[in-house]
PAVODO-374015 format. One line per field, with one value per atom (N, C-alpha, C): residue number from 0; residue in one letter; chain; atom name; x, y, z. Coordinates in nm, 4 decimals. Each point is the difference from the previous one (the first is absolute). Layout:
<nodes>
pos <- [NUM|...];
code <- [A|...];
unit <- [A|...];
site <- [CA|...];
c1 <- [X|...];
c2 <- [Y|...];
c3 <- [Z|...];
</nodes>
This chain:
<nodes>
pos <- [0|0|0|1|1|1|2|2|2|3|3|3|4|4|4|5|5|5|6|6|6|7|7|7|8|8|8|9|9|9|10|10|10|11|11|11|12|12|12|13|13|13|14|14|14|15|15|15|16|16|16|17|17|17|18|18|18|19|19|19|20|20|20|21|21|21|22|22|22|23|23|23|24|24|24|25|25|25|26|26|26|27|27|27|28|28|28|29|29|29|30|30|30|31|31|31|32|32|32|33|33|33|34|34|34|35|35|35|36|36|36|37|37|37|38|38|38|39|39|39|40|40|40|41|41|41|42|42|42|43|43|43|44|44|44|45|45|45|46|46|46|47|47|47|48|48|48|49|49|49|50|50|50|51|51|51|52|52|52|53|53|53|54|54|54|55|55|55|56|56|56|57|57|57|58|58|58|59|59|59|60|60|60|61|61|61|62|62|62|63|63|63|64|64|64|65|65|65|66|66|66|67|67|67|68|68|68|69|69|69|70|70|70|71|71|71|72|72|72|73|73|73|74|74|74|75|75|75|76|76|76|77|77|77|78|78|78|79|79|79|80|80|80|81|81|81|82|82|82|83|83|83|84|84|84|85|85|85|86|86|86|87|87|87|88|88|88|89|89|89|90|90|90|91|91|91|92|92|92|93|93|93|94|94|94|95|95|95|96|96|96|97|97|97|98|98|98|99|99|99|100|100|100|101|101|101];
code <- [X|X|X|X|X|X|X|X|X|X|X|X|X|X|X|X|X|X|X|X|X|X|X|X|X|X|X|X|X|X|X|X|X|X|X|X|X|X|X|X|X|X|X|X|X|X|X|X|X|X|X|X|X|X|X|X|X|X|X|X|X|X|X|X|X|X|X|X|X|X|X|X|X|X|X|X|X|X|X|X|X|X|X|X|X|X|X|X|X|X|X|X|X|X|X|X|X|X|X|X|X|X|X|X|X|X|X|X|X|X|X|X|X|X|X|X|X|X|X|X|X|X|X|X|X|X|X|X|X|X|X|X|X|X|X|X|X|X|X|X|X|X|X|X|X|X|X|X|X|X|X|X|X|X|X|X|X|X|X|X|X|X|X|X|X|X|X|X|X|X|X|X|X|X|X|X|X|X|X|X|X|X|X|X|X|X|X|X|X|X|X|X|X|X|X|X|X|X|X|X|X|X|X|X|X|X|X|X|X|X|X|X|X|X|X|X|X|X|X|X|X|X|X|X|X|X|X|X|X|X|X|X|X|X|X|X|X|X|X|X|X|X|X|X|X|X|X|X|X|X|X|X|X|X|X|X|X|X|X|X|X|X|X|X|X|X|X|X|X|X|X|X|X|X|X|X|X|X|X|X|X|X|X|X|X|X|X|X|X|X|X|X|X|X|X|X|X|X|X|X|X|X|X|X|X|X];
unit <- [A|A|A|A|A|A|A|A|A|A|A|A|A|A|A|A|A|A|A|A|A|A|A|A|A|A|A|A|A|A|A|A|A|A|A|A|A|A|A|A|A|A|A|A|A|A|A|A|A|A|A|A|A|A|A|A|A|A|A|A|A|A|A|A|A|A|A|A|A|A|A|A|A|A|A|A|A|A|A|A|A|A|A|A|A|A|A|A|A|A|A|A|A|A|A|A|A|A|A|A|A|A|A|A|A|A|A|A|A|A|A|A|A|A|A|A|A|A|A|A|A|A|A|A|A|A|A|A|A|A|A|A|A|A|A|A|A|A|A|A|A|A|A|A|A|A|A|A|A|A|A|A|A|A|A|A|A|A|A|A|A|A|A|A|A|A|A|A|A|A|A|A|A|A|A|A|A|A|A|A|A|A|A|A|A|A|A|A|A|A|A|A|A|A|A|A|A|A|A|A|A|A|A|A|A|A|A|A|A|A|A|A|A|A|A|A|A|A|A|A|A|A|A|A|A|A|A|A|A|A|A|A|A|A|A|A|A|A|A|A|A|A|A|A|A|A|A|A|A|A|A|A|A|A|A|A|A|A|A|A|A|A|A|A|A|A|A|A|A|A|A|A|A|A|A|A|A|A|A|A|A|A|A|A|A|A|A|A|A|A|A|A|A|A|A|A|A|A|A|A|A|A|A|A|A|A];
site <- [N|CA|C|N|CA|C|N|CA|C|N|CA|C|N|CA|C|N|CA|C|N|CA|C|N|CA|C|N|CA|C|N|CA|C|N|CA|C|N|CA|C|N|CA|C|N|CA|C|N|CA|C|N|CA|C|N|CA|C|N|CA|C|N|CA|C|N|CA|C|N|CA|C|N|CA|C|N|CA|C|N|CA|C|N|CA|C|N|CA|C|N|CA|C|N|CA|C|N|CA|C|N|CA|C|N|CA|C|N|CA|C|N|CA|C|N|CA|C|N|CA|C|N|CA|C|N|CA|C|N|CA|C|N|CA|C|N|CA|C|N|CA|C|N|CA|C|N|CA|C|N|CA|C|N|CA|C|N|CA|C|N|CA|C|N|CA|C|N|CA|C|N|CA|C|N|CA|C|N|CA|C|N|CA|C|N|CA|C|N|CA|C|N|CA|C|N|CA|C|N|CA|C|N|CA|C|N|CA|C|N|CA|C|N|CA|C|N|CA|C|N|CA|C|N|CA|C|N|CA|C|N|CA|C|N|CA|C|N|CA|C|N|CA|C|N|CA|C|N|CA|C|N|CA|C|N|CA|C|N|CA|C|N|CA|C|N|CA|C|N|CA|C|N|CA|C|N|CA|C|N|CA|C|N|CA|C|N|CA|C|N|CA|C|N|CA|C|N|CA|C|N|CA|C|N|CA|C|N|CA|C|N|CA|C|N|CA|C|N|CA|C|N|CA|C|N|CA|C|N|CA|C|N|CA|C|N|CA|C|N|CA|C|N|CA|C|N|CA|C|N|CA|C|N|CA|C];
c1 <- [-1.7038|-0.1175|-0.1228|-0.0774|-0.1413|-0.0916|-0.0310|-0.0772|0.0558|0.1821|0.0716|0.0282|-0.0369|0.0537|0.1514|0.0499|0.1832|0.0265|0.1286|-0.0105|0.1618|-0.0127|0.1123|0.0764|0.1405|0.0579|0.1174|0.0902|0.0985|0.0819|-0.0694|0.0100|0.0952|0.0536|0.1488|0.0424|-0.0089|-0.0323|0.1636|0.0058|0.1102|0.0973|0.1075|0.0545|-0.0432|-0.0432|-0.0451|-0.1464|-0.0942|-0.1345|-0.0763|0.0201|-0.0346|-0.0579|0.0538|-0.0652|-0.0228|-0.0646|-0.0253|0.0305|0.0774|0.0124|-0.0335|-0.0948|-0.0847|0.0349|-0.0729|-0.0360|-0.1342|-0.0241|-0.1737|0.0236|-0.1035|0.0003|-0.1542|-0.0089|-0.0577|-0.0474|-0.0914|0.0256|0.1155|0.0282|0.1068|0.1449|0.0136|0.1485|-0.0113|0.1350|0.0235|0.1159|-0.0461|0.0843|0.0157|0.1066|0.0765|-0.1006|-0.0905|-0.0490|0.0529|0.0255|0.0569|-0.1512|-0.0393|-0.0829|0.0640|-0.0480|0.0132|-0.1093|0.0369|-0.1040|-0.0414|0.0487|-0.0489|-0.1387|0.0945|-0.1099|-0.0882|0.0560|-0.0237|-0.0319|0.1117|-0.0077|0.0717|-0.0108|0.0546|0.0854|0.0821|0.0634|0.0575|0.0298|0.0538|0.1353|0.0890|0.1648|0.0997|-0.1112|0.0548|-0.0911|-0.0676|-0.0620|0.0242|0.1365|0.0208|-0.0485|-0.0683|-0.0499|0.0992|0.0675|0.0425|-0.0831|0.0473|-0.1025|0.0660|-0.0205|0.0352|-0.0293|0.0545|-0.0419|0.0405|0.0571|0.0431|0.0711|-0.0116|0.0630|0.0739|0.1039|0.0516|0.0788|-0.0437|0.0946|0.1689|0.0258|0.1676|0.0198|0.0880|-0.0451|-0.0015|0.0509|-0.0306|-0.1218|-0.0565|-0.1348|-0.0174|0.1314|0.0090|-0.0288|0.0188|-0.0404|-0.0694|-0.0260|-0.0877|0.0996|-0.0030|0.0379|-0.1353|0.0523|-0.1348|0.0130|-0.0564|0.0177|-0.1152|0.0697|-0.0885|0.0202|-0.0854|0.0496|-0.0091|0.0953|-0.0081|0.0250|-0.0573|0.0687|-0.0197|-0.0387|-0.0065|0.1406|0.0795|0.1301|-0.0204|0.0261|-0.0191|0.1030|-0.0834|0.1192|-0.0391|0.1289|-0.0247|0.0357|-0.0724|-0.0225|0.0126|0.0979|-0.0074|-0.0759|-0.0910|-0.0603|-0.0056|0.0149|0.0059|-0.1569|-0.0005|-0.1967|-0.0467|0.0665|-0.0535|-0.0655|0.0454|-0.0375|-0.0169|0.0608|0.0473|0.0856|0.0696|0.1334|0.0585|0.0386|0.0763|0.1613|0.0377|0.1767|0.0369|-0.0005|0.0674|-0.0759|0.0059|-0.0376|0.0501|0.0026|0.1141|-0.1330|0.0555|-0.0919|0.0598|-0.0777|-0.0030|-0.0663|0.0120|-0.1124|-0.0034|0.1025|-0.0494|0.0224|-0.0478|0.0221|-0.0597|0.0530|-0.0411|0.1109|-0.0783|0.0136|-0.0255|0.1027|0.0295|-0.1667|0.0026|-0.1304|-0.1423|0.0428|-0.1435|-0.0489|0.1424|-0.0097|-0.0913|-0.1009|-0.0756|0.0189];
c2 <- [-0.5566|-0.0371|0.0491|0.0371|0.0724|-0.0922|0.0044|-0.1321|-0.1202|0.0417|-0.1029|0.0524|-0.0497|0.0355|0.0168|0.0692|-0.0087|0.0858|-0.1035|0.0608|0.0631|0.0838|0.0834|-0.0173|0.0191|-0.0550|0.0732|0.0103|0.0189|0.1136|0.0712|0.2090|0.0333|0.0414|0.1295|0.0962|0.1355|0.1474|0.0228|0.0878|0.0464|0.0932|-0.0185|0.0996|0.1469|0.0290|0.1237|0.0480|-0.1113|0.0015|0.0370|-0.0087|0.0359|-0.1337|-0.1039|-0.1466|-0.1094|-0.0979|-0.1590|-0.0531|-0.0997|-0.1438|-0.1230|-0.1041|-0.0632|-0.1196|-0.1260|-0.1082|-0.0335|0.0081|-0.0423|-0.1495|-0.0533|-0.1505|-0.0338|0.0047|-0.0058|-0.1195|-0.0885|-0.1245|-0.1017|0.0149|-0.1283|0.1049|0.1054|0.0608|0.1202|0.0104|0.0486|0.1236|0.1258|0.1281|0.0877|0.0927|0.1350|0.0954|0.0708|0.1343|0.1263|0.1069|0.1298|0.0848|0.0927|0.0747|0.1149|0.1370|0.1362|0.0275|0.0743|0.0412|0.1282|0.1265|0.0827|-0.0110|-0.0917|-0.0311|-0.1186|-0.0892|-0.1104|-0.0734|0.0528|-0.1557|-0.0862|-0.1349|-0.1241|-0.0611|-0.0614|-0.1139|-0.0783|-0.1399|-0.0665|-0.0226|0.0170|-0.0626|-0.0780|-0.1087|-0.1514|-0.0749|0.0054|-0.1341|-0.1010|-0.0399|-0.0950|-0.1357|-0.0006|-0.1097|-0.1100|0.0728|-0.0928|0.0014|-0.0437|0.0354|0.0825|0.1398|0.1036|-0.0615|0.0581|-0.0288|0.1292|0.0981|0.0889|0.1136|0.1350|0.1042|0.0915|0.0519|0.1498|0.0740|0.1038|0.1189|0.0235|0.0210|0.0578|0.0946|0.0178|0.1326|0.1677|-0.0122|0.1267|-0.0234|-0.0935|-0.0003|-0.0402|-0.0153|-0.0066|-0.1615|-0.0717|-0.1611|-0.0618|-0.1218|-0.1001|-0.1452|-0.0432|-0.1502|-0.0929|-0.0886|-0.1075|-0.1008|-0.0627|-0.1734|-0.0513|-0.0957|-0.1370|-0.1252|-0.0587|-0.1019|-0.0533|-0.0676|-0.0133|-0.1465|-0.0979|-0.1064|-0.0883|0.0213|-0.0645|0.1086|0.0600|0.0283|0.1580|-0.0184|0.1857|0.0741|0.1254|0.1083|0.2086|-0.0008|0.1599|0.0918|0.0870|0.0296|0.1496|0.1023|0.1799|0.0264|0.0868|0.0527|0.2026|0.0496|0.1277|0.0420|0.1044|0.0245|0.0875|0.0596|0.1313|-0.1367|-0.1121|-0.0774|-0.1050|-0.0816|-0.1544|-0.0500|0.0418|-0.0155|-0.0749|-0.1378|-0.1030|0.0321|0.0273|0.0898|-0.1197|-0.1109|-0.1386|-0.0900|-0.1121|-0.0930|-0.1399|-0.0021|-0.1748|-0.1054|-0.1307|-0.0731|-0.0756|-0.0274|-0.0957|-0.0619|-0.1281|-0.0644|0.0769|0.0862|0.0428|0.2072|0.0194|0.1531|0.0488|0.1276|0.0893|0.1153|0.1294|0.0966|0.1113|0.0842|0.0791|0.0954|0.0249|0.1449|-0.0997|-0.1221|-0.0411|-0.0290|0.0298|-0.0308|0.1138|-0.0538|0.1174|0.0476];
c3 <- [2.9970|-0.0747|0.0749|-0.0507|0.0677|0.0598|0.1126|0.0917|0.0390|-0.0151|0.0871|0.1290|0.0856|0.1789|0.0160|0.0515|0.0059|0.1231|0.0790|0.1420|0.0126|0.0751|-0.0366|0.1733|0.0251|0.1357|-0.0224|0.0644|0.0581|-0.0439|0.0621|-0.0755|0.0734|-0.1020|0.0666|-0.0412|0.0647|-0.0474|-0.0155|-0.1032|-0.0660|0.0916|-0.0308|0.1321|-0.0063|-0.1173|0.0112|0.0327|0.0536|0.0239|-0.1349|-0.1241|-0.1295|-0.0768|0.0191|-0.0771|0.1139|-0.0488|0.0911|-0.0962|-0.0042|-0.0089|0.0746|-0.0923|0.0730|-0.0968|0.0493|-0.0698|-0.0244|-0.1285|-0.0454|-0.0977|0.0916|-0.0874|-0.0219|-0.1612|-0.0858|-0.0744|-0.0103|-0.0880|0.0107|0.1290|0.0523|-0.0361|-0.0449|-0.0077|0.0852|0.0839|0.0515|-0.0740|0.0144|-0.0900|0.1263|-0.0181|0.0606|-0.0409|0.0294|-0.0139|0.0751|-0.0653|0.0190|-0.0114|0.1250|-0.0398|0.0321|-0.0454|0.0168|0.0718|0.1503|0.1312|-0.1142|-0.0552|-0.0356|-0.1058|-0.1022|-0.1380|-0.0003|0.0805|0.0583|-0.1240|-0.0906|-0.0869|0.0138|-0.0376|0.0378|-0.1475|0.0469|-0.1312|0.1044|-0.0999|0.0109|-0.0350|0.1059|-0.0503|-0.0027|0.0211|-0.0625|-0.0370|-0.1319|-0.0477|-0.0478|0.0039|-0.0899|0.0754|0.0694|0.0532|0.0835|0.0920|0.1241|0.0710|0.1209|0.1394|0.1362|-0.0767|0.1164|0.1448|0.0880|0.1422|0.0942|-0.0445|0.0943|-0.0996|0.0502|-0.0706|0.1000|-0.0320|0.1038|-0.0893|0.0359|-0.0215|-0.0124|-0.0796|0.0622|0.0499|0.1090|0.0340|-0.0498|-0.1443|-0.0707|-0.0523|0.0243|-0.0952|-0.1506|-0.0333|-0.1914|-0.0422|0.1103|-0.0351|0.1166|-0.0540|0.0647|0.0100|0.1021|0.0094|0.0258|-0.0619|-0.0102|0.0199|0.0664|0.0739|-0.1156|-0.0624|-0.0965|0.0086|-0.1054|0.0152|-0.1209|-0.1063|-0.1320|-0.0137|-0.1008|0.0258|0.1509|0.0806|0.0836|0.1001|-0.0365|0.0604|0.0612|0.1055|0.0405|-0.0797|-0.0720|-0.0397|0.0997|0.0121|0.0487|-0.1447|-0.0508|-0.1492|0.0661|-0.0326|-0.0002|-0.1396|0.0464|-0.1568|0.0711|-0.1540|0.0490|-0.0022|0.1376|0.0017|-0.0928|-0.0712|-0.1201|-0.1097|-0.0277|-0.0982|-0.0163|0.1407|-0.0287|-0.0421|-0.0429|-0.0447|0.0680|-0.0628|0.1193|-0.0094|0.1517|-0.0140|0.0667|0.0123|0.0487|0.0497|0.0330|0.0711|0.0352|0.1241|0.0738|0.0187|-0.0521|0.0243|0.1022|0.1332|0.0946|0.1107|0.0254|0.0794|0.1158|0.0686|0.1780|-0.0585|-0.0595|-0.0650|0.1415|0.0609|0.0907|-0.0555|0.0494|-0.0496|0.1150|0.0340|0.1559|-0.0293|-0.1203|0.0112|0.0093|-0.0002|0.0368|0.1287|0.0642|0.1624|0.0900|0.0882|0.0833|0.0610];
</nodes>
């Protein structure tokens, strides 16, 4: 929305140094943004309104894993990065995920 403040956190460059994935939270929601370093356009690829908290890469680059939280219940959600496309997701209270490890 135009003249809402929204802070963006926890960026992680694509294995191919070509996109970021970040978290921008907007009006109390927290969304997955995908930008392009070249064109540097941005979307969003998850709005359905959970509360993202973390994104990574796979390591071909073709998806995103996503730490949320839906319901009150943590879920780890794969969406593919060309679209969003949700390709699975486990719901659970202690979810960790190896590619989110530093």
């Amino acid at each position: 929305e135009p003249g809402t403040a929204a802070a963006e956190d926890a960026p992680r460059w694509s294995p191919d140094g070509t996109r970021l994935a970040f978290v921008r939270t907007a009006g109390g929601v927290a969304t997955v943004v995908v930008g392009d370093v070249a064109t540097r356009a941005v979307r969003t690829i998850t709005p359905d309104g959970a509360a993202d908290a973390a994104a990574a890469w796979s390591p071909d680059g073709a998806a995103l894993v996503v730490l949320r939280r839906r319901g009150g219940v943590g879920e780890v959600t794969f969406v593919r990065a060309a679209d969003g496309a949700v390709l699975g997701a486990v719901r659970s209270t202690t979810a960790y995920v190896r590619w989110l490890a530093p």
